[in-house]
C-alpha positions as CSV (number, residue, x, y, z in Angstrom):
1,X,37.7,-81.9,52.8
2,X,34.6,-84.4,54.1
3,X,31.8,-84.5,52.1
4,X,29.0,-85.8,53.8
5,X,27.0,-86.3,50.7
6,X,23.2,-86.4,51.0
7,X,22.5,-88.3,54.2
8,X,25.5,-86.6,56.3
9,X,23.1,-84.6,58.6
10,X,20.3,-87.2,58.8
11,X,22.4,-89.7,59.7
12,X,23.8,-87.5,62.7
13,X,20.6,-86.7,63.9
14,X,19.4,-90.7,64.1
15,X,22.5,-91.5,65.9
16,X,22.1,-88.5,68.4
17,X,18.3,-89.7,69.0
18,X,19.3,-93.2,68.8
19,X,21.8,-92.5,71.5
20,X,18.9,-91.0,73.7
21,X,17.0,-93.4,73.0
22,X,18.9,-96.1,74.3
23,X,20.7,-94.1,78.2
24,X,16.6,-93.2,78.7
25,X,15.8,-97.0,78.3
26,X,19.1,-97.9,80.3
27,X,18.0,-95.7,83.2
28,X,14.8,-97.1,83.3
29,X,15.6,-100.8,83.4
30,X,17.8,-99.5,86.5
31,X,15.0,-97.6,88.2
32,X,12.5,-100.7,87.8
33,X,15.1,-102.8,88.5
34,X,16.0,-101.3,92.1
35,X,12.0,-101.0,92.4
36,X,11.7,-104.7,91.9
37,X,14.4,-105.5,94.2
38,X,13.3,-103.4,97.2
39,X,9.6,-103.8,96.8
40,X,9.1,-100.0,96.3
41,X,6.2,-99.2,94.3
42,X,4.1,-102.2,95.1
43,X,0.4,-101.6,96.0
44,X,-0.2,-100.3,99.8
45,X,3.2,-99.9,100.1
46,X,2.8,-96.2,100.0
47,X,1.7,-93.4,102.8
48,X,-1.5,-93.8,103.3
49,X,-4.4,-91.8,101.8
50,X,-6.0,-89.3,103.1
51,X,-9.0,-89.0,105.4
52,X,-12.0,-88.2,104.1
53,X,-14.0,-85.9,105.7
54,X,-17.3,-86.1,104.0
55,X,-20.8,-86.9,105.4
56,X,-21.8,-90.3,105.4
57,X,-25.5,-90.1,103.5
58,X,-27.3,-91.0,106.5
59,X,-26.2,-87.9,108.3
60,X,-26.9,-86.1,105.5
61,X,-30.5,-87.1,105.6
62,X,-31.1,-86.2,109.0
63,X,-29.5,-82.9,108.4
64,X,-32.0,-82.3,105.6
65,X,-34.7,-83.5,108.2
66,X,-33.7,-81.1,110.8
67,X,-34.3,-78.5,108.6
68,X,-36.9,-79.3,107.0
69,X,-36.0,-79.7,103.7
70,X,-38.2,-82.9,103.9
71,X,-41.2,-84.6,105.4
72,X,-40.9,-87.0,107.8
73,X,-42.6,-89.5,105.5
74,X,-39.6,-88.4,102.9
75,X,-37.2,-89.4,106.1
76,X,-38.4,-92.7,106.4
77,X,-38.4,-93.9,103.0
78,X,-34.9,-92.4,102.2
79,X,-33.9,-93.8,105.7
80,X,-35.1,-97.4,104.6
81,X,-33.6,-97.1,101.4
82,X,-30.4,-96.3,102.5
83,X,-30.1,-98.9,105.4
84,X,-31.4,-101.8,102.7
């Protein structure tokens, strides 16, 4: 009979992570290797981003005028800041 003595199970364990350890690392010096080799990944090389759909500030400043959330003298001085 085997007697693993004191260390049996750990040293089981560390060779089962240490196995892990090392396909995970082996699969990712593939993946960045074919990444590297195709350009994939690289910066603008993806779809582009999408549109965005917001209000630019100056139409949200004559929005606010048309309803008269502000003066007209508010207008103008948020108007010149913003074209500055």
């Amino acid at each position: 009979m085997m007697d693993y003595g004191v260390w049996g199970w750990g040293w089981m364990i560390f060779g089962s992570l240490m196995m892990i350890v090392f396909w995970g690392g082996l699969i990712a010096l593939i993946v960045l290797a074919v990444r590297g080799l195709t350009g994939a990944g690289k910066r603008g090389d993806g779809p582009p981003a999408p549109a965005r759909n917001e209000p630019a500030a100056l139409d949200i400043l004559k929005n606010r005028y048309a309803r008269g959330e502000i003066s007209g003298e508010e207008y103008e001085q948020m108007r010149q800041t913003l074209l500055q």
